[in-house]
C-alpha positions as CSV (number, residue, x, y, z in Angstrom):
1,X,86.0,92.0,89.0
2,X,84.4,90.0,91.4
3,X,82.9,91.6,94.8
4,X,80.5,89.8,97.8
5,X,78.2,93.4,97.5
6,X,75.6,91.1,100.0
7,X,78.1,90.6,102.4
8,X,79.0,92.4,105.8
9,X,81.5,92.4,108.6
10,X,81.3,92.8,112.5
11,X,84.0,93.2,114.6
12,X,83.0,92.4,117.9
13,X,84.2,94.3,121.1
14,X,81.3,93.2,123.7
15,X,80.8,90.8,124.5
16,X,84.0,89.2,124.2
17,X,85.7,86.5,126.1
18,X,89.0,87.6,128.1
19,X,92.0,85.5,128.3
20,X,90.2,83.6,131.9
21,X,86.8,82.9,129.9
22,X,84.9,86.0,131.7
23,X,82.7,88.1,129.3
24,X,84.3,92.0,128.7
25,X,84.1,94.6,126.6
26,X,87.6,95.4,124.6
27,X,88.7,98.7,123.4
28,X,88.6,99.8,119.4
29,X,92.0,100.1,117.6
30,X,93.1,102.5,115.5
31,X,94.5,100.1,113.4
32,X,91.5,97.5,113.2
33,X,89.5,100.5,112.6
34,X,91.2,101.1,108.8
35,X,93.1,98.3,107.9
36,X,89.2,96.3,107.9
37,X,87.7,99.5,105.8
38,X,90.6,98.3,103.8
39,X,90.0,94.6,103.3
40,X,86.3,95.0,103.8
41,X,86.4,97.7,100.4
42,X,88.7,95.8,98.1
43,X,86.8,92.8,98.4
44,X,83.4,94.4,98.0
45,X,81.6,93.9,101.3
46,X,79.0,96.3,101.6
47,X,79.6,97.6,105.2
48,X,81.4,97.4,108.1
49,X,80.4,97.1,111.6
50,X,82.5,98.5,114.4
51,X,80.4,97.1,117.3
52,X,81.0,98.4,121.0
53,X,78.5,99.0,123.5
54,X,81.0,102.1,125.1
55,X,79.4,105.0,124.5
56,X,82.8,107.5,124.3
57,X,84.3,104.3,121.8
58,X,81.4,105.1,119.9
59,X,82.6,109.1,120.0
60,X,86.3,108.2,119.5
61,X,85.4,105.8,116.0
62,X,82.9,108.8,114.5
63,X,85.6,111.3,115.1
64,X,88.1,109.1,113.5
65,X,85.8,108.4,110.4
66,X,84.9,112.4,110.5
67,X,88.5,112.9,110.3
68,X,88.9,110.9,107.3
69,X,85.8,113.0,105.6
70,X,87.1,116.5,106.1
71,X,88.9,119.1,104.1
72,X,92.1,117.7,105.8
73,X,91.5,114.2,105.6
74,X,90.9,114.4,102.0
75,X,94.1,115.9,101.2
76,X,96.1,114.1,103.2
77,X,95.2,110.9,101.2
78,X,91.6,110.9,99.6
79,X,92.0,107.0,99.4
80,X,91.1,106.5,103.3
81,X,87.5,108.5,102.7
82,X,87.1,105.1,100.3
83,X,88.0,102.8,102.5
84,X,86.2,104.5,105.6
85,X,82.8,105.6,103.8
86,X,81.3,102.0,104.5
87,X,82.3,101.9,108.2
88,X,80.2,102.6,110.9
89,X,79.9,101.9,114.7
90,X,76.8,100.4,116.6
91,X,76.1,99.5,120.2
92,X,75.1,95.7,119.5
93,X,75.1,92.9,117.4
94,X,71.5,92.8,116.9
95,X,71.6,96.5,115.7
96,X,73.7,95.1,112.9
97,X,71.6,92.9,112.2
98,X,68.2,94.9,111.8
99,X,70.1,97.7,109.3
100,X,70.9,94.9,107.2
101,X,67.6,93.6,107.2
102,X,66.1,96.8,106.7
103,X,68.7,97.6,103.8
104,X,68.4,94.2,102.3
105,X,65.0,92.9,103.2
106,X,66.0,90.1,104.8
107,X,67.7,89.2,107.6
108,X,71.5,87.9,107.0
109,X,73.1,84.5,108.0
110,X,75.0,85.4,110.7
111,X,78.4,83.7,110.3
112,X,81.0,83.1,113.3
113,X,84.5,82.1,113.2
114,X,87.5,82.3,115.6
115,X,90.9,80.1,116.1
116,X,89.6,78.7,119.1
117,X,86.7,76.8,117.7
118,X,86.7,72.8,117.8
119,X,83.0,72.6,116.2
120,X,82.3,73.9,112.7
121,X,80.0,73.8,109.7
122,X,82.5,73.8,106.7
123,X,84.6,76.0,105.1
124,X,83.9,78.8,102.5
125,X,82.5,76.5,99.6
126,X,79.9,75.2,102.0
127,X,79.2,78.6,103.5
128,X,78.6,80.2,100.3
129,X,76.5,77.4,98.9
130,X,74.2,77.8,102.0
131,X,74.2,81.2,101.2
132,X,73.1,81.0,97.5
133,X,70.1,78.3,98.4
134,X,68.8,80.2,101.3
135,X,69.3,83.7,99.2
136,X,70.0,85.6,101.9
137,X,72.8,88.5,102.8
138,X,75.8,87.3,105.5
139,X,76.9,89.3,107.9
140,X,80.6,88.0,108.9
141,X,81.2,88.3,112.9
142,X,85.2,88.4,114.2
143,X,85.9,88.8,117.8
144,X,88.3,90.6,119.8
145,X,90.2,89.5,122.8
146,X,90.2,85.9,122.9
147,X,86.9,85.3,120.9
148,X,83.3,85.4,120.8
149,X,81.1,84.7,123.8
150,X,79.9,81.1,123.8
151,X,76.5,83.0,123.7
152,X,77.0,84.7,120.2
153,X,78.8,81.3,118.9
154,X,75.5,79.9,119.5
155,X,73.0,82.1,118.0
156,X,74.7,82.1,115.0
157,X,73.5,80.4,111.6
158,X,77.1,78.7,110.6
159,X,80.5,78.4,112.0
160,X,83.3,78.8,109.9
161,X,86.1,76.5,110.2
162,X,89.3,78.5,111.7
163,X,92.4,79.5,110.3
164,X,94.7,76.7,110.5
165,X,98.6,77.8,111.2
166,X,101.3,75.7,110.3
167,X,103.8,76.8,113.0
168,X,105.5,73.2,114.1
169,X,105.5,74.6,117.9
170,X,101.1,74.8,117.2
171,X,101.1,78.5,117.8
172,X,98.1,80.0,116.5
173,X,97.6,83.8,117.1
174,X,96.6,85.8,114.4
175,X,95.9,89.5,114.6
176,X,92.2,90.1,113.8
177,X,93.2,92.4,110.6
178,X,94.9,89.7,109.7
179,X,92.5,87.0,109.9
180,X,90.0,89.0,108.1
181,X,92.0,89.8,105.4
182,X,92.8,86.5,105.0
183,X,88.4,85.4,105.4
184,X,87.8,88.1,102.6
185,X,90.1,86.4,99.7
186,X,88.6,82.8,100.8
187,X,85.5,84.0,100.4
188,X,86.1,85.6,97.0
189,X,88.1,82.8,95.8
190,X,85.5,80.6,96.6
191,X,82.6,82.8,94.9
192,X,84.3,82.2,91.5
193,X,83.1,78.9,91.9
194,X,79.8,79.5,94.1
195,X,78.2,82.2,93.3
């Protein structure tokens, strides 16, 4: 079975870019909440980051994950405790960043991607060789809304290259579950010939 266990995801809230280029702060889904435990689980990443600066977000995403750990949660479908266990919410990238350099003892390559980008490093092969020669953990940032901040895209280490539709009309909008899902079996399809 092949799993990324140095590997983490981010999902972005703030700061985010809104639909006229200002920076925001988007709200956490339900959805985006589990289906990402999901993909982030069965390909092995080691955690996921839920990362808002909203302090009641922050309450609404630990009582959802303290749902899934209860008596009732459990029953209901002991799977989603599974999925959930390795999600967690912080205010800030950076925060991220520092548990993963405490848990890993370095600090990971941070690695951006989004649909709107016109600039990138390479795709997943070239990512993950970078990866193996600098021997250091990833942690994976998707944004919200309509992207990262132009501020984020910069600080980071590599840009992936977008997801490429094929629609003939050029439309291009993937859900964010749906874009990561589709990032986590590139990058373990690549590792079987990387890593």
């Amino acid at each position: 079975m092949n799993t990324l266990p140095n590997f983490y995801i981010g999902l972005v809230h703030g700061p985010i870019r809104s639909k006229d280029g200002q920076e925001i702060t988007t709200s956490v889904t339900n959805l985006d909440i589990h289906d990402i435990s999901r993909s982030a689980r069965t390909f092995g990443f080691k955690k996921y980051f839920l990362i808002t600066p909203i302090q009641n977000q922050q309450v609404m995403v630990k009582k959802i994950l303290g749902f899934w750990e209860s008596d009732n949660g459990l029953i209901y479908n002991p799977d989603r405790k599974e999925a959930l266990a390795e999600a967690t919410v912080v205010d800030k990238i950076q925060d991220a960043i520092q548990e993963i350099t405490q848990l890993e003892g370095v600090a990971p390559l941070v690695v951006v991607t989004g649909a709107n980008f016109e600039k990138y490093e390479g795709k997943e092969p070239e990512l993950l060789k970078t990866i193996k020669a600098l021997n250091r953990p990833m942690l994976l940032l998707f944004g919200t809304g309509w992207g990262l901040t132009q501020s984020v895209t910069d600080a980071a280490d590599f840009r992936l290259e977008p997801i490429f539709g094929c629609a003939q009309d050029g439309y291009n909008h993937l859900s964010v579950r749906s874009a990561v899902a589709i990032y986590c079996d590139r990058l373990a399809q690549a590792a079987r010939e990387v890593i």
